[in-house]
Residue frames as a rotation matrix with the C-alpha (Angstrom) as fourth column:
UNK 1
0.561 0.828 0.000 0.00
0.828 -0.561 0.000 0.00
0.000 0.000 -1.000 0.00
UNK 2
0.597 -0.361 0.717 1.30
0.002 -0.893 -0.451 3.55
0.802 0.270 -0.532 0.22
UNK 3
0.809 -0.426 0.405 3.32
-0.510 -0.167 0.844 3.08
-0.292 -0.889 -0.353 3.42
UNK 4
0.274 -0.775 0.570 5.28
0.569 0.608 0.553 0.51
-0.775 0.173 0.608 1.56
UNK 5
0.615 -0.246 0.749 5.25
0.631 -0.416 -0.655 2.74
0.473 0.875 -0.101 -1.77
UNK 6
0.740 -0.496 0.454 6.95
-0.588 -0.805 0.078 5.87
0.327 -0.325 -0.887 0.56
UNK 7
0.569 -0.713 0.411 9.57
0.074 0.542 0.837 2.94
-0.819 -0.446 0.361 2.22
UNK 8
0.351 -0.528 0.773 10.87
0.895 0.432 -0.112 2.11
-0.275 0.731 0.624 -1.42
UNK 9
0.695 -0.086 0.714 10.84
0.440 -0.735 -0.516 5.67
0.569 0.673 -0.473 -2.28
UNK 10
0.812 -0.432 0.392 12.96
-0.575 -0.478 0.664 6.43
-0.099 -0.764 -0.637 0.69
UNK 11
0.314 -0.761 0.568 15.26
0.368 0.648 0.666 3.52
-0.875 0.000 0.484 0.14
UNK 12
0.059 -0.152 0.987 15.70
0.954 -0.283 -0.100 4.84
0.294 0.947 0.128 -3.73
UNK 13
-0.638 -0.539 -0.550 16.27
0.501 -0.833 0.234 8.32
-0.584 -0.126 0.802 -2.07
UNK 14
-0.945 0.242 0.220 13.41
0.057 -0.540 0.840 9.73
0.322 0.806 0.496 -4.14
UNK 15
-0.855 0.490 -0.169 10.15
0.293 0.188 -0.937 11.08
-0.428 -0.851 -0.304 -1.72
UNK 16
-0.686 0.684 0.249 7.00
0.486 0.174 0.857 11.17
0.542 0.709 -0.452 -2.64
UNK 17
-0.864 0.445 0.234 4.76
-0.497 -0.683 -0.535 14.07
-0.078 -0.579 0.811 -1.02
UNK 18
-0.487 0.856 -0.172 1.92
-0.756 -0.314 0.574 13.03
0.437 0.410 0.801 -2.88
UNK 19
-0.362 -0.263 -0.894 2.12
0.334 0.859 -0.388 9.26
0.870 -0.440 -0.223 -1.00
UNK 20
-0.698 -0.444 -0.562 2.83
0.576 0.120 -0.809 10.73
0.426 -0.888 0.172 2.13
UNK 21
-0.780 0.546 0.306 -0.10
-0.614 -0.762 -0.206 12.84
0.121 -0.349 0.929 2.14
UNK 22
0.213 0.909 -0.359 -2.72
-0.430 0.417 0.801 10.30
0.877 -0.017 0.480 1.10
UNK 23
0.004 0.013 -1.000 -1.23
0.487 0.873 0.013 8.13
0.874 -0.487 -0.003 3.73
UNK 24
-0.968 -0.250 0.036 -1.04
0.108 -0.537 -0.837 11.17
0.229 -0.806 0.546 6.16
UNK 25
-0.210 0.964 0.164 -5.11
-0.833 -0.264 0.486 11.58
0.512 -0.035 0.858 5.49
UNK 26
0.448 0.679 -0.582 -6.09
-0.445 0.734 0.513 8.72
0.775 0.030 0.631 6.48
UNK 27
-0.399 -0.357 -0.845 -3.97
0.724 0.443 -0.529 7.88
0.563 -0.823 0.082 9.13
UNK 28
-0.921 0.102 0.377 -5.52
-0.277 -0.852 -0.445 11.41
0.275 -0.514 0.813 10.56
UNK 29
0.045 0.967 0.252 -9.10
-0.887 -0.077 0.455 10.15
0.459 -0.245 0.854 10.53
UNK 30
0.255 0.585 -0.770 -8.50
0.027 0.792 0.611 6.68
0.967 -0.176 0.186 11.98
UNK 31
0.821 0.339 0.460 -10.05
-0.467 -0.064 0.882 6.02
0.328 -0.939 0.106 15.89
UNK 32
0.696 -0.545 -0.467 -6.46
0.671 0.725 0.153 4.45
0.256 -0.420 0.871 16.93
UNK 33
0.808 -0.411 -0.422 -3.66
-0.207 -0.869 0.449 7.47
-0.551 -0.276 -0.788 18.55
UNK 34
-0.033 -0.961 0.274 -0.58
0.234 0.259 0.937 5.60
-0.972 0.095 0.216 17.33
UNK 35
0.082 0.142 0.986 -1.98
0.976 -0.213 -0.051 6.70
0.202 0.967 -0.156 13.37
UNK 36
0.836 0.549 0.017 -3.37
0.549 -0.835 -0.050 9.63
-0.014 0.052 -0.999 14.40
UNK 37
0.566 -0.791 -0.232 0.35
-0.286 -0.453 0.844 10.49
-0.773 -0.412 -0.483 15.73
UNK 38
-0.224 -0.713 0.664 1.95
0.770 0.287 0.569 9.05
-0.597 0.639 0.485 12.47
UNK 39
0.498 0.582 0.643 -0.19
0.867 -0.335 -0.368 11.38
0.001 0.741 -0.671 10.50
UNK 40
0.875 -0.106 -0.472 1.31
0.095 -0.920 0.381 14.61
-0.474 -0.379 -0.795 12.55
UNK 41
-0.121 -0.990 0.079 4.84
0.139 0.062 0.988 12.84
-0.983 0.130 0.130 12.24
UNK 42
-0.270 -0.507 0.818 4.18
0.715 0.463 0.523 12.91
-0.645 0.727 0.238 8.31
UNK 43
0.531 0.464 0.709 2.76
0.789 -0.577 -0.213 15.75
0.310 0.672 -0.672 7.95
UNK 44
0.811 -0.367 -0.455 5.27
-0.191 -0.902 0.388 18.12
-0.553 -0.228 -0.802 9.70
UNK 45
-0.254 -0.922 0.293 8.24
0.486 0.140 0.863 16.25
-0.836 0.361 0.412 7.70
UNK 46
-0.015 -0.044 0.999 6.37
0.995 -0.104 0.010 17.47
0.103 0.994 0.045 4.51
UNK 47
0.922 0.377 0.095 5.95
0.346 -0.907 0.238 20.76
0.176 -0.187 -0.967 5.99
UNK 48
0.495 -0.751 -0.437 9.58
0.046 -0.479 0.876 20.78
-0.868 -0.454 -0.203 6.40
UNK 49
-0.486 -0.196 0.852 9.62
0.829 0.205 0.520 20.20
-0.277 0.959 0.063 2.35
UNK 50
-0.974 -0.173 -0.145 8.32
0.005 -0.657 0.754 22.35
-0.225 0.734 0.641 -0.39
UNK 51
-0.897 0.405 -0.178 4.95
0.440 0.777 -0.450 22.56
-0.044 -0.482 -0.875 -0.25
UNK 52
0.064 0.912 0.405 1.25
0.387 -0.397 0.832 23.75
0.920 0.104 -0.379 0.82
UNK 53
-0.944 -0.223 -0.243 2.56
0.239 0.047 -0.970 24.61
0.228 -0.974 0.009 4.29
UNK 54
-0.801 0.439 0.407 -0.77
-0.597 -0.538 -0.595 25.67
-0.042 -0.720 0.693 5.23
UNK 55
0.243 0.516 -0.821 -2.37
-0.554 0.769 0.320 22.62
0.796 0.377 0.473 4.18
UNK 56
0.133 -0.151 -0.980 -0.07
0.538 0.841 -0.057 20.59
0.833 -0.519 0.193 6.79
UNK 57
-0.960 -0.241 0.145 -0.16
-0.014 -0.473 -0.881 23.15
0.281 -0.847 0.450 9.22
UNK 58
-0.116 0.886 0.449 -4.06
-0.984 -0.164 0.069 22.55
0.134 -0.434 0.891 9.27
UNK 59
0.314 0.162 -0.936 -3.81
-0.083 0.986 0.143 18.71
0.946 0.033 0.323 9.28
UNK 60
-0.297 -0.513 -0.805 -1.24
0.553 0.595 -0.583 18.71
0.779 -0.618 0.107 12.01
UNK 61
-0.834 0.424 0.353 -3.60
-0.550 -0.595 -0.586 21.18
-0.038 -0.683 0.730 14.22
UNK 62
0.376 0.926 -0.042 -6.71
-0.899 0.376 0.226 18.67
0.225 -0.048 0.973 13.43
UNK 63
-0.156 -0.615 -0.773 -3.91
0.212 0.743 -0.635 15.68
0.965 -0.263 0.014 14.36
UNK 64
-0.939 -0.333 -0.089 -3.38
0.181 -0.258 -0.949 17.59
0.293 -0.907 0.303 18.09
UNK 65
-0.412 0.863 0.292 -6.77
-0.863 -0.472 0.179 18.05
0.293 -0.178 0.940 18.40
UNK 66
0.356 0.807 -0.471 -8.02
-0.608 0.583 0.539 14.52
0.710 0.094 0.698 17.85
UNK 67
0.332 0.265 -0.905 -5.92
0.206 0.916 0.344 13.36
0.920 -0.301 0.249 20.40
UNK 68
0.799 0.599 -0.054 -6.44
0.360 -0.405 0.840 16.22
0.482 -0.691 -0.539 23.05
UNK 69
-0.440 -0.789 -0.429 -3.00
0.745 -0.587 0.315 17.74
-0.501 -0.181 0.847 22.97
UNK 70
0.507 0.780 0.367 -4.92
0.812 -0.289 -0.507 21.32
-0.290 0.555 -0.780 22.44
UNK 71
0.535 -0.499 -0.682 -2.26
-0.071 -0.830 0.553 23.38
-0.842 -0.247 -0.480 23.08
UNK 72
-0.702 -0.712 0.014 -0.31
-0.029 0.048 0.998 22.16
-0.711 0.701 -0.055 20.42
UNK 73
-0.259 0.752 0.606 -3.20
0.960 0.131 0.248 22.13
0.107 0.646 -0.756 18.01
UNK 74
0.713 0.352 -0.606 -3.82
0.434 -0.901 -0.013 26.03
-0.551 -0.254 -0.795 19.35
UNK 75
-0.106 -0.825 -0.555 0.02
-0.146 -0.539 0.829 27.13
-0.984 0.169 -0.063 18.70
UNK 76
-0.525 -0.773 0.357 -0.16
0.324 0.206 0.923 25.27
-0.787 0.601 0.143 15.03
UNK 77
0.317 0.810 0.493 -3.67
0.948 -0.251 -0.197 26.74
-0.036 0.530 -0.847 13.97
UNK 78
0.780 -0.267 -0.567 -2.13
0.041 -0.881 0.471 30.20
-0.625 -0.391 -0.676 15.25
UNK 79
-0.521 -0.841 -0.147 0.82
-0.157 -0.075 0.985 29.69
-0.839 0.536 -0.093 12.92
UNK 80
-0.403 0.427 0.809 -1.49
0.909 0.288 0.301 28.97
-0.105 0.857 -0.504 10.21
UNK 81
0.499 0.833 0.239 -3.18
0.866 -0.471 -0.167 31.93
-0.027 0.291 -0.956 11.02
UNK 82
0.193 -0.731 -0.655 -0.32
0.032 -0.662 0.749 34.17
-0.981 -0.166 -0.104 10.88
UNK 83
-0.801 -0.598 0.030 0.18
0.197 -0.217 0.956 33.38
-0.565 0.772 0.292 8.04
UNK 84
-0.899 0.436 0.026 -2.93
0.098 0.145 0.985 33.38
0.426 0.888 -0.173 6.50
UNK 85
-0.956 -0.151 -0.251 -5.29
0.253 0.005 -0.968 35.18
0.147 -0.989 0.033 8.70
UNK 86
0.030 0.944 -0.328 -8.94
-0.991 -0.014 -0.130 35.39
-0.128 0.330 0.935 6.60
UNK 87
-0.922 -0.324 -0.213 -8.65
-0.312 0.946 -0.091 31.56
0.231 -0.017 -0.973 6.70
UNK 88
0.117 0.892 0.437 -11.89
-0.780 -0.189 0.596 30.20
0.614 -0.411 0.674 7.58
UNK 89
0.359 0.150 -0.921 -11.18
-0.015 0.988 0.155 26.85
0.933 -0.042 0.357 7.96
UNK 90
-0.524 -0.754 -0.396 -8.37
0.525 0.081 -0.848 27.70
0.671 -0.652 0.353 10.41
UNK 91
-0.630 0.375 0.680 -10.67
-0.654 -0.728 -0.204 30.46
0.418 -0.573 0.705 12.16
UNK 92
0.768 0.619 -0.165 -13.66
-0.368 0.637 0.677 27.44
0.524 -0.459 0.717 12.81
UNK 93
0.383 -0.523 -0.761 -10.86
0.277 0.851 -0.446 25.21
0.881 -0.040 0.471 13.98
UNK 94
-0.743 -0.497 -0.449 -9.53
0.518 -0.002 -0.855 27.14
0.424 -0.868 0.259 16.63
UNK 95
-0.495 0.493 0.715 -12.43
-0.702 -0.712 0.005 28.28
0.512 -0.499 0.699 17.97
UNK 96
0.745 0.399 -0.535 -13.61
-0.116 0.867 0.485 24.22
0.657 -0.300 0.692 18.29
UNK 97
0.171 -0.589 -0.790 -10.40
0.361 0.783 -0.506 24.25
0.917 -0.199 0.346 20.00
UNK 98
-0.644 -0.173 0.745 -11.01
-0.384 -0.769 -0.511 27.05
0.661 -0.616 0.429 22.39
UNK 99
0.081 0.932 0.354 -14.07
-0.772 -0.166 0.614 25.46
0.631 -0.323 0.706 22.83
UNK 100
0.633 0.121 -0.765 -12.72
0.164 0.945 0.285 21.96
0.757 -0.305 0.578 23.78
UNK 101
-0.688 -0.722 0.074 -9.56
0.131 -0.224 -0.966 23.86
0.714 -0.655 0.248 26.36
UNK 102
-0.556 0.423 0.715 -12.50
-0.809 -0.473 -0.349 25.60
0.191 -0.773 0.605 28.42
UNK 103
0.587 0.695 -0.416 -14.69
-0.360 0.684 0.635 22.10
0.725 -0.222 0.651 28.48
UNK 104
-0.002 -0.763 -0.647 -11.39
0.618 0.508 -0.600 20.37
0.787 -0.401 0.470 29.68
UNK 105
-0.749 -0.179 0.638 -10.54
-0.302 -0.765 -0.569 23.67
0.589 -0.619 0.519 32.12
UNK 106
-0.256 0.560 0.788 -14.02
-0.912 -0.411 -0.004 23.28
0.322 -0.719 0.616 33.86
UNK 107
0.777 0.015 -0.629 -13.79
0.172 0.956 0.236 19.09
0.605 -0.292 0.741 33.95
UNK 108
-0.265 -0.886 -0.382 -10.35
0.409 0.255 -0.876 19.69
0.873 -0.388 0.295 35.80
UNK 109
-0.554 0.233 0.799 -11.60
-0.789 -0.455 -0.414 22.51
0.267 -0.860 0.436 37.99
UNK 110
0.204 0.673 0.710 -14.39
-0.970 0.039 0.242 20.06
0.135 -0.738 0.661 39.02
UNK 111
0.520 -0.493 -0.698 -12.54
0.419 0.859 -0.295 16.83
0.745 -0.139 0.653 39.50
UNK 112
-0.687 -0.722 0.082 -10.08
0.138 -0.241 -0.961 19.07
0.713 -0.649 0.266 41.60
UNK 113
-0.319 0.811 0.491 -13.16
-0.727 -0.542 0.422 20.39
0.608 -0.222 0.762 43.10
UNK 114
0.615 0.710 -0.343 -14.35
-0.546 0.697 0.465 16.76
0.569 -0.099 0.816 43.77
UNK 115
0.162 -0.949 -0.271 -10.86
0.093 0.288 -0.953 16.10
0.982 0.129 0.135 44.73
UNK 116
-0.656 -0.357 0.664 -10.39
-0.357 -0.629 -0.691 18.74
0.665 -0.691 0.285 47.73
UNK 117
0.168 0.756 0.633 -14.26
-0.945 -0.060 0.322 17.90
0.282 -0.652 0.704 49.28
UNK 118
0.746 -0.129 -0.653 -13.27
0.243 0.966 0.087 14.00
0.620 -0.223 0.752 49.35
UNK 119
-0.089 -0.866 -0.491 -10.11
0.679 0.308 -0.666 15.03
0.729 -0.393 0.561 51.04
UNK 120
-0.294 0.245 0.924 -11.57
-0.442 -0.892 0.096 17.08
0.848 -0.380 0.371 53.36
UNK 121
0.565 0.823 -0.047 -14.04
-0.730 0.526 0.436 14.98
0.384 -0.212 0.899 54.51
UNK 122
0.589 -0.324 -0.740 -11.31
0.386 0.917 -0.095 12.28
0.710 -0.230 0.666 55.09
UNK 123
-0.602 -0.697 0.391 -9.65
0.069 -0.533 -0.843 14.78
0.796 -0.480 0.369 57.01
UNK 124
-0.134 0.686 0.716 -12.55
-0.837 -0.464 0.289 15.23
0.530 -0.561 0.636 59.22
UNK 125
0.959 0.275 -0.070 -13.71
-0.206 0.844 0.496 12.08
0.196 -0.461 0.866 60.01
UNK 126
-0.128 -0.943 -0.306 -9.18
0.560 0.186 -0.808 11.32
0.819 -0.274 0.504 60.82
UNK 127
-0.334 0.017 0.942 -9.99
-0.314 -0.945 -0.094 14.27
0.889 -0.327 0.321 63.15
UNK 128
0.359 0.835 0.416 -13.04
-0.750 -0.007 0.661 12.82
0.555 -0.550 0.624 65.00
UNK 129
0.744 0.114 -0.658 -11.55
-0.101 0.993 0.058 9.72
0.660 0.023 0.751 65.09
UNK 130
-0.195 -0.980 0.051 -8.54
0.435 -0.132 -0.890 10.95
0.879 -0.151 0.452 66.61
UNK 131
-0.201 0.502 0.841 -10.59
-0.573 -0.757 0.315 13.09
0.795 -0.418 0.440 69.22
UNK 132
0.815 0.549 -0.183 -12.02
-0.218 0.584 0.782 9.54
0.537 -0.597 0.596 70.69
């Protein structure tokens, strides 16, 4: 398949972008991290090639996204937009990701939240217990 077509082309010293993208798409969309994370890896090497950079600078922000590294999926949409700052795509994209930092932000606060009253509470009842 195309993972083996880009091997040969690497052994023959002669890369193939077009390869490495199809095989970068599709590792991006499948439900397993260890693709999702080949996809990033294969899209930032072409981004370190000649290129659409702003093509693989939106792949590898929708890479960090799908597997909840937002920050890095913020910084690389933000470098897209720098460069290209009427984007839409990139403009939806990091706002889904603003949207998915502040979900996360208020699941941590309340887990810590849920955290502190559990460890109170065990603190209390160590208290009483101590008291008898």
């Amino acid at each position: 398949g195309l993972r083996s077509e880009i091997d040969r082309r690497k052994k023959r010293q002669q890369p193939s972008n077009k390869y490495q993208f199809e095989l970068g798409l599709r590792l991006l969309h499948s439900k397993h991290r260890h693709d999702v994370v080949e996809a990033i890896r294969l899209f930032e090497d072409l981004k370190n090639r000649d290129g659409p950079r702003r093509d693989y600078l939106y792949f590898i922000a929708q890479g960090y996204f799908a597997i909840g590294m937002y920050k890095d999926a913020r910084n690389t949409v933000e470098e897209l937009l720098r460069q290209e700052p009427t984007n839409k795509q990139a403009q939806q994209l990091l706002e889904t990701i603003k949207s998915e930092e502040n979900k996360a932000g208020v699941e941590g606060l309340l887990q810590l939240g849920a955290v502190a009253v559990l460890g109170v509470a065990a603190g209390v009842a160590l208290f009483k217990g101590l008291r008898r």
